[in-house]
C-alpha positions as CSV (number, residue, x, y, z in Angstrom):
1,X,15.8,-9.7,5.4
2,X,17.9,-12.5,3.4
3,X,15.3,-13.1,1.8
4,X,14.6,-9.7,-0.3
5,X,15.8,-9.4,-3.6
6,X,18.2,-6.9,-4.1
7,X,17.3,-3.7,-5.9
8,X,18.4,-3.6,-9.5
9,X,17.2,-1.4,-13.2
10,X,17.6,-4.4,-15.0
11,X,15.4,-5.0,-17.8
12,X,14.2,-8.3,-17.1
13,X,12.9,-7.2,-13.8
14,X,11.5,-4.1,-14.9
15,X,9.6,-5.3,-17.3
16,X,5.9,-5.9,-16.4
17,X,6.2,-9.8,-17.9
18,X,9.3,-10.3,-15.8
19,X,7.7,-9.1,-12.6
20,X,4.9,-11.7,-12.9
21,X,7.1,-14.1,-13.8
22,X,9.2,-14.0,-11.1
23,X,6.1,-13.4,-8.6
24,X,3.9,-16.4,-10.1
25,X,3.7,-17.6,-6.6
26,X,1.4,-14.6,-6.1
27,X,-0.3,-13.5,-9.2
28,X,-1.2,-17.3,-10.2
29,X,-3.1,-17.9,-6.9
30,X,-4.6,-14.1,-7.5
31,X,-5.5,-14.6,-10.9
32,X,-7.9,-17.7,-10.3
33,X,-9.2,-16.4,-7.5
34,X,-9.7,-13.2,-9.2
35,X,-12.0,-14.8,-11.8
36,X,-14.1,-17.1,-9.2
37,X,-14.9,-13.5,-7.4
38,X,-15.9,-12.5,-10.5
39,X,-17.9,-14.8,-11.6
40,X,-19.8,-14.5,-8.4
41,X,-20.2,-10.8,-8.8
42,X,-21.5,-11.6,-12.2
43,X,-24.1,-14.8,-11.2
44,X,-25.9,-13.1,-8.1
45,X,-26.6,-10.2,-7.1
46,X,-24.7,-8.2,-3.9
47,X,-27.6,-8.9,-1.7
48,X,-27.9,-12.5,-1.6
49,X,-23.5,-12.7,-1.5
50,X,-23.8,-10.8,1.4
51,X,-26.6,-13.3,3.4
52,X,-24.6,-16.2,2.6
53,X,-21.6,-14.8,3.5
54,X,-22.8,-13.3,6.7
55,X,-24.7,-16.7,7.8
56,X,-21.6,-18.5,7.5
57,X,-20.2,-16.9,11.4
58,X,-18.8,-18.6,14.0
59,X,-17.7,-17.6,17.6
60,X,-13.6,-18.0,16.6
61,X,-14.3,-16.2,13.4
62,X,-15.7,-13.3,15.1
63,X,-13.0,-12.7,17.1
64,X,-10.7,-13.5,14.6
65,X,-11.7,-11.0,11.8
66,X,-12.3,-8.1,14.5
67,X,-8.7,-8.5,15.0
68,X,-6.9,-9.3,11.3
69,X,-9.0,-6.7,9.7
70,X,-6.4,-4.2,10.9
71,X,-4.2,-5.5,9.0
72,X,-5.4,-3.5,6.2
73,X,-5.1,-0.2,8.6
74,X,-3.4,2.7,7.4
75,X,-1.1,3.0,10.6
76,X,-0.2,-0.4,10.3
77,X,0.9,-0.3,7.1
78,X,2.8,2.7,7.8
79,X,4.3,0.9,10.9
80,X,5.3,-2.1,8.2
81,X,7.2,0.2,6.0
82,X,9.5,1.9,8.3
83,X,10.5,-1.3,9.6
84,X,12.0,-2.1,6.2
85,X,12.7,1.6,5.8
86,X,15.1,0.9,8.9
87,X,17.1,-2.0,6.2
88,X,16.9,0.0,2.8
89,X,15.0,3.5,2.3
90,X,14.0,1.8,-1.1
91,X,12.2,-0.9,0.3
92,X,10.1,1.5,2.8
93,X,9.2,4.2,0.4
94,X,8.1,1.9,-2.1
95,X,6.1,0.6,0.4
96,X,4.7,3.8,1.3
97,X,4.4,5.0,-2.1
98,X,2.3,2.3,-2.9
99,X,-0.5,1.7,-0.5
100,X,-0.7,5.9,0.4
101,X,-1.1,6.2,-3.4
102,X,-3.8,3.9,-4.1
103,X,-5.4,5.2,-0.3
104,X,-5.5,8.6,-1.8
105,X,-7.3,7.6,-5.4
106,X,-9.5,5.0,-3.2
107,X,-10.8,8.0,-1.2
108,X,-11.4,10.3,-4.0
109,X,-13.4,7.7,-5.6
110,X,-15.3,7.2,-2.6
111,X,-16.0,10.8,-1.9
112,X,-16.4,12.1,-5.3
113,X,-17.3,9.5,-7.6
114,X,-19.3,6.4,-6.2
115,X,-20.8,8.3,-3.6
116,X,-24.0,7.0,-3.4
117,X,-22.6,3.6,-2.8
118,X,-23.9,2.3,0.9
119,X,-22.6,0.1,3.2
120,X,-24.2,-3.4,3.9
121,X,-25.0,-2.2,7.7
122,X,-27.4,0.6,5.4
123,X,-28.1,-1.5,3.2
124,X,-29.9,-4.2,4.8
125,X,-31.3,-2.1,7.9
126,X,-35.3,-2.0,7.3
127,X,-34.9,-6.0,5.8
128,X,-32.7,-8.0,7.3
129,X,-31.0,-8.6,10.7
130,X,-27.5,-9.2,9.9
131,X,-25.1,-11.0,12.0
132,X,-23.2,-8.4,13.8
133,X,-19.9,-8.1,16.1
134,X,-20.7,-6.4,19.3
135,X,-18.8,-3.7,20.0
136,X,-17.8,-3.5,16.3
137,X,-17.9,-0.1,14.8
138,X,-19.9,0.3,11.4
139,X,-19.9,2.6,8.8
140,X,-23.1,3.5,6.7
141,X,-21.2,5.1,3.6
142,X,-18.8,5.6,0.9
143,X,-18.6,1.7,0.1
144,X,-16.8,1.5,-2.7
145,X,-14.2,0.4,-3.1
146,X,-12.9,-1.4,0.3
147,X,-9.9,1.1,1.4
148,X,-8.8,-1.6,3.8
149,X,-8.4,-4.2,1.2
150,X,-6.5,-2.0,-1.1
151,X,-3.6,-1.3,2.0
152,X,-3.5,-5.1,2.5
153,X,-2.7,-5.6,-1.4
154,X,-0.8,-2.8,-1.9
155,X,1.6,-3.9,1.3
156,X,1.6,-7.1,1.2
157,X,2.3,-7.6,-2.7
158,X,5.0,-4.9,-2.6
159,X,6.3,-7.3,0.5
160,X,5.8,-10.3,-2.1
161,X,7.7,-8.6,-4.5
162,X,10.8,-7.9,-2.1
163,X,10.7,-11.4,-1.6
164,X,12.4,-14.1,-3.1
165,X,10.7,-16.6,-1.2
166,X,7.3,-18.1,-2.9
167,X,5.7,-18.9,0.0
168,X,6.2,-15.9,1.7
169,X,5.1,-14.6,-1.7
170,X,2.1,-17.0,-0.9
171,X,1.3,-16.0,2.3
172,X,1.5,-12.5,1.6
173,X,-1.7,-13.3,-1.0
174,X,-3.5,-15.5,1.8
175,X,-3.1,-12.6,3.8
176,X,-4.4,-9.9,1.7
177,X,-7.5,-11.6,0.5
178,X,-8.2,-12.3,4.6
179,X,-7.8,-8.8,5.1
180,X,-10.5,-8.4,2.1
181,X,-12.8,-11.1,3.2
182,X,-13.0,-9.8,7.1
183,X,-14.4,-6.7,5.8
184,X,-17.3,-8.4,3.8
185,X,-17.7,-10.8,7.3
186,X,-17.6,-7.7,9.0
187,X,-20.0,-6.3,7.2
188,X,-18.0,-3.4,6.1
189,X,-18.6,-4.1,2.4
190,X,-19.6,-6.0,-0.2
191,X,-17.9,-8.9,-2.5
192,X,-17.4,-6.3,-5.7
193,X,-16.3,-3.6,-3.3
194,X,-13.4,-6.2,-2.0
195,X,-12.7,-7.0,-5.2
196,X,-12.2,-3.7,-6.9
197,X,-9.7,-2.8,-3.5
198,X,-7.5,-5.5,-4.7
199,X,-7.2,-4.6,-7.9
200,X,-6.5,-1.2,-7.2
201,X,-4.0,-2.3,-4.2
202,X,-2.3,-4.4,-7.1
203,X,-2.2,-1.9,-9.7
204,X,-0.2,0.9,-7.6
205,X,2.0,-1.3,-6.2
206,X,3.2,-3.1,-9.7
207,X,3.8,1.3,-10.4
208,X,5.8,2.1,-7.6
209,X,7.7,-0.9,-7.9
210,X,8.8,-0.7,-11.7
211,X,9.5,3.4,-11.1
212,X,11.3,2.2,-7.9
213,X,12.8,-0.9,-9.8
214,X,14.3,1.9,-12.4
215,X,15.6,4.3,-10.1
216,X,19.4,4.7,-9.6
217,X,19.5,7.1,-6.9
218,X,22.0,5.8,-4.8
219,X,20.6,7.8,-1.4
220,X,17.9,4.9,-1.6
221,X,20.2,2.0,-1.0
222,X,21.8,3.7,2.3
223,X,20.3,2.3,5.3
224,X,19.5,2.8,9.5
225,X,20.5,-0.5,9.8
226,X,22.8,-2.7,7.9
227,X,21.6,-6.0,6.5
């Protein structure tokens, strides 16, 4: 835990420029490969990202991606911030805060708005035989976005942002955008659905962080277990 910055309200690290500054390690990386998914979304259609993507299996990748994708479970994200809750409350609430935040608007959005949105195991299922895990459990439904993807940025920037580290910064990113591309090899989703999770992931944890950033309540410095 050395390596978390300590919580302060002052303006240059409350201010949206100064966060990205000081997390360039992690937004940099993010940003270009931000635009490469895009412009993939944007050349081809979902369909024929989806075949290439699922073609490109191996035996260690199977096994691999049944296992990391839980990275981007709820209950282990909520097992990740008590841990730091346990060193500062701060630290775990904003954690919390941010990826149950951006779980609760991914579900609504799901649920009530893109609802007709199927899952690639639907979607293909009179066309194409796709490669599947055995054993694996799949969804038909409720798309997008990818809920999983949007934990994994959520928690794993708002660990990034703790850190003053870069390449913890960068392996936080690695991380998250594994979590997002096990789902698509998984067959869980599509490219765009990824895509939009991170975004969303991103978005409420740059929030909680800046309101957290700003709070003085001293309550939230007290800790189980002193650093």
């Amino acid at each position: 835990m050395q390596d978390l910055y300590p919580m302060s309200n002052s303006s240059e690290k409350t201010s949206s420029l100064g966060i990205i500054s000081k997390n360039a390690a992690f937004f940099f990386p993010y940003a270009i490969t931000l635009i490469i998914a895009l412009g993939i979304i944007l050349l081809f259609n979902k369909d024929a990202i989806h075949l290439y993507i699922n073609q490109l299996h191996s035996p260690f990748q199977d096994m691999f991606f049944t296992y990391f994708t839980w990275l981007g479970d709820g209950i282990f994200a909520v097992m990740v911030a008590l841990i730091f809750f346990v060193f500062r409350f701060r630290y775990g609430i904003m954690l919390f805060l941010g990826f149950t935040l951006s779980g609760i608007v991914v579900q609504i959005m799901k649920k009530w708005i893109f609802v007709n949105h199927i899952r690639p195991y639907r979607y293909f299922s009179d066309e194409v035989s796709l490669h599947l895990i055995e054993g694996a459990r799949l969804y038909k439904n409720n798309s997008f976005p990818s809920g999983h993807t949007t934990t994994a940025f959520a928690l794993f920037l708002g660990i990034a942002l703790l850190s003053n580290n870069k390449w913890i910064k960068i392996l936080c990113l690695i991380t998250a955008w594994l979590v997002g591309y096990s789902r698509v090899y998984l067959s869980q989703h599509f490219l765009v659905d990824i895509t939009a999770g991170s975004l969303l992931g991103i978005f409420f944890s740059m929030m909680v962080y800046f309101f957290m950033m700003r709070s003085n309540k001293q309550w939230l410095d007290k800790s189980i277990i002193k650093l």
